[in-house]
C-alpha positions as CSV (number, residue, x, y, z in Angstrom):
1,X,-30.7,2.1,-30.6
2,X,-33.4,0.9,-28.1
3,X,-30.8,-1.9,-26.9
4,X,-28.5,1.1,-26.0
5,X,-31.8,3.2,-24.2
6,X,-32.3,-0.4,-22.3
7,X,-28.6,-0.4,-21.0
8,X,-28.1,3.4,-19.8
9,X,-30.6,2.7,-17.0
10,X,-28.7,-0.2,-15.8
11,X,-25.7,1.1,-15.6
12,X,-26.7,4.1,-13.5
13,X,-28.7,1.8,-11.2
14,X,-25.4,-0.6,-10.8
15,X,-23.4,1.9,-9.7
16,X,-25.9,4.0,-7.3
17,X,-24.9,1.8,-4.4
18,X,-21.6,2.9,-3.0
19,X,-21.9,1.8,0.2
20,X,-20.5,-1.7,-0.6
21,X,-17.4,-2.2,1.5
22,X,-14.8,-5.3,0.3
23,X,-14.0,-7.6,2.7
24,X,-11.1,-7.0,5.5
25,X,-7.7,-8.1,5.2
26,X,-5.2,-9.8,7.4
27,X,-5.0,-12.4,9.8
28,X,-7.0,-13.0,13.2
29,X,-5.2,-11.1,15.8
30,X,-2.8,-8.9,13.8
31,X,-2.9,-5.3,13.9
32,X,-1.9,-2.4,11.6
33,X,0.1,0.0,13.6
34,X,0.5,3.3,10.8
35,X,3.4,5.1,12.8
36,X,6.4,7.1,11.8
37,X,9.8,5.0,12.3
38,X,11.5,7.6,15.0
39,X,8.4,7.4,16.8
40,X,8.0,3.7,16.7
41,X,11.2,3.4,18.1
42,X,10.6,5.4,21.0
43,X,8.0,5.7,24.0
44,X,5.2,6.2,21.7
45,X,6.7,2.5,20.3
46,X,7.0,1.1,24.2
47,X,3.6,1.7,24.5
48,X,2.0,0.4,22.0
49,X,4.1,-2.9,22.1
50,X,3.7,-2.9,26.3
51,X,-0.2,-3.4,25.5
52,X,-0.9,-5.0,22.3
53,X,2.4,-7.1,22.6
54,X,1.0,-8.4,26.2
55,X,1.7,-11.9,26.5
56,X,-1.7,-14.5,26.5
57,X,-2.7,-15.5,29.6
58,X,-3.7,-19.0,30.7
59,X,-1.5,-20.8,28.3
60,X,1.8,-23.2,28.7
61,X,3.9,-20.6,26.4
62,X,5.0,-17.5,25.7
63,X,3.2,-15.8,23.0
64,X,1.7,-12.2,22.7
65,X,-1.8,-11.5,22.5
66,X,-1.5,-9.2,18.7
67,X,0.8,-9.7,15.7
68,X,2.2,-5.9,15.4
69,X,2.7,-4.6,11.7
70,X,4.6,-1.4,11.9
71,X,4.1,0.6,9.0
72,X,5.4,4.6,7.8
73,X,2.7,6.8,6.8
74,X,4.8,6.6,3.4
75,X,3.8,3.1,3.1
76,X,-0.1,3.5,4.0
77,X,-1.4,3.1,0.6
78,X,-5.1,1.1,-0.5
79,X,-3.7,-2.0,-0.3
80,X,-3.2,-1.6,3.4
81,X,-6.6,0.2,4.0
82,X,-8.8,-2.9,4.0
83,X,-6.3,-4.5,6.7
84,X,-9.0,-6.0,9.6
85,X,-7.5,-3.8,12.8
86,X,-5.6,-0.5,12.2
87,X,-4.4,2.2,14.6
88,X,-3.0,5.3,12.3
89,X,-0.9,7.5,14.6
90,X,-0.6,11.1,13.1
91,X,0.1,14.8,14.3
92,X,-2.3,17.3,14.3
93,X,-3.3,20.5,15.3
94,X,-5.6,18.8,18.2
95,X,-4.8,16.0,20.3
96,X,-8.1,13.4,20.3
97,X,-8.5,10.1,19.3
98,X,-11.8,8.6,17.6
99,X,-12.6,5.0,16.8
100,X,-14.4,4.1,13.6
101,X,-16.3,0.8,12.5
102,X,-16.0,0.0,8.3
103,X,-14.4,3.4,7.0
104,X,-12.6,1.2,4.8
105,X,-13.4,-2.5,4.5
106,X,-16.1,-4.8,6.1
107,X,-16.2,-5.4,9.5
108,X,-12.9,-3.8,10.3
109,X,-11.4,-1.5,13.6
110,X,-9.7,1.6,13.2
111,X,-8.4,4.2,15.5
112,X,-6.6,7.2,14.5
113,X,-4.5,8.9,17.5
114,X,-3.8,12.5,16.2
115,X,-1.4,14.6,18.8
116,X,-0.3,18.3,19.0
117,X,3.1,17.4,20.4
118,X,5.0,14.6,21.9
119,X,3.7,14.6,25.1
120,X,0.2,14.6,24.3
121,X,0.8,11.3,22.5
122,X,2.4,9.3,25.4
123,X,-0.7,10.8,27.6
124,X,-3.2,9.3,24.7
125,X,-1.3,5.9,24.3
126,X,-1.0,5.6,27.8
127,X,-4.6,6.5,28.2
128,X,-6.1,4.5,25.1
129,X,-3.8,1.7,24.1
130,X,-5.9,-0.9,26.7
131,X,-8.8,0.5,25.4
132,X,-7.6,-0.2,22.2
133,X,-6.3,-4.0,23.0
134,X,-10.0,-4.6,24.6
135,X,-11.9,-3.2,21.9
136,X,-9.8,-5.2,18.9
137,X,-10.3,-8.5,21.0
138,X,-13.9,-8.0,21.3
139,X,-13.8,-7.6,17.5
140,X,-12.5,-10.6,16.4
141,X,-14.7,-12.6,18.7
142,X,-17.3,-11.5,17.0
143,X,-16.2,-11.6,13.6
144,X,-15.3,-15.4,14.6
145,X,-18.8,-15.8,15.8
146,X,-20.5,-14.2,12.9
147,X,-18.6,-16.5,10.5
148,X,-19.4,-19.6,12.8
149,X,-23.0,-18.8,13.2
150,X,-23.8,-20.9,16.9
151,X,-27.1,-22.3,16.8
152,X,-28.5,-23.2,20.5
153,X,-28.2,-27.0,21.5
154,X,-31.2,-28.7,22.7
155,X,-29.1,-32.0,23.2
156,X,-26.9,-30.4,25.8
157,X,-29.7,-28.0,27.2
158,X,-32.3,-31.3,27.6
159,X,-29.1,-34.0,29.3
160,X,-27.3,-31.4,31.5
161,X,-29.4,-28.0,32.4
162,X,-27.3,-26.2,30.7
163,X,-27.3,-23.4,27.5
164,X,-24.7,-23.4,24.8
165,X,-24.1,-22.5,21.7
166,X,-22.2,-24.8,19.6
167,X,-20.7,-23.9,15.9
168,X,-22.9,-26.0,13.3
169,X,-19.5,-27.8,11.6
170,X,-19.5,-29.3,14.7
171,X,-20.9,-32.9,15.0
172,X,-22.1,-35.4,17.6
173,X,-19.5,-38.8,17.5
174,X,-20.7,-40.2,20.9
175,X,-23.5,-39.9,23.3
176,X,-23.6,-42.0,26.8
177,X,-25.2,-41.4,29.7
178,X,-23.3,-38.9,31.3
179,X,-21.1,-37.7,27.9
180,X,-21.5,-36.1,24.9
């Protein structure tokens, strides 16, 4: 009986914390478009794909800057909530779009676009999609950099003047006097 009068408190100590968030989900660079399939095929569709499908600039191919997952509402379910970058495109009886950090998972974007009527969702898309491409980049450089964790490098700062910050699985191989 006392065993049992020891454990009760744990238990409802365990689970007091709900703020614990899993980890995201998905690759680097891919995004989570939640859109209807008649809209997805249309304008609202060009848009999106005009400004997260923008091709990467400063490199010898073609390749576009996100990896677009087009999903129904239908299909949204928990197993797609902790994806890394979402944009949920919905009606509603305002037109507004908010941006929220974590709602679901660790670290993760997500935008919902809600709109009154056709219109008002080409106007927001047109408005917010290179918002939306800026913001999701900015993201994963600094979910790269969190996971890298730079440290300053006196070596470089001390030989050349100048201040970077170099991941730590990076190693020195050679040192002369005017290369590192």
């Amino acid at each position: 009986m006392i065993r049992l009068l020891l454990l009760i408190p744990f238990f409802l100590f365990s689970c007091a914390d709900s703020s614990v968030l899993p980890s995201y989900t998905g690759a680097t660079n891919e995004v989570l478009i939640v859109i209807d399939d008649a809209l997805w095929e249309g304008s609202a569709g060009d848009s999106l794909r005009h400004y997260l499908g923008a091709e990467v600039q400063g490199i010898a191919w073609s390749e576009s800057q996100f990896d677009m997952i087009q999903i129904p509402h239908s299909s949204f379910s928990r197993f797609f909530e902790t994806h890394r970058n979402i944009i949920i495109v919905r009606s509603a009886n305002q037109s507004k779009v908010t941006i929220k950090a974590e709602p679901y998972a660790q670290q993760q974007w997500l935008s919902v676009v809600e709109y009154q009527k056709e219109e008002h969702l080409l106007s927001l898309l047109g408005q917010y999609a290179p918002i939306f491409s800026h913001r999701i980049l900015e993201e994963e450089k600094s979910r790269f950099w969190r996971k890298k964790k730079p440290s300053p490098n006196s070596l470089i700062q001390d030989k050349f003047q100048l201040s970077l910050s170099i991941p730590k699985n990076y190693t020195k191989v050679l040192d002369t006097s005017s290369f590192v």
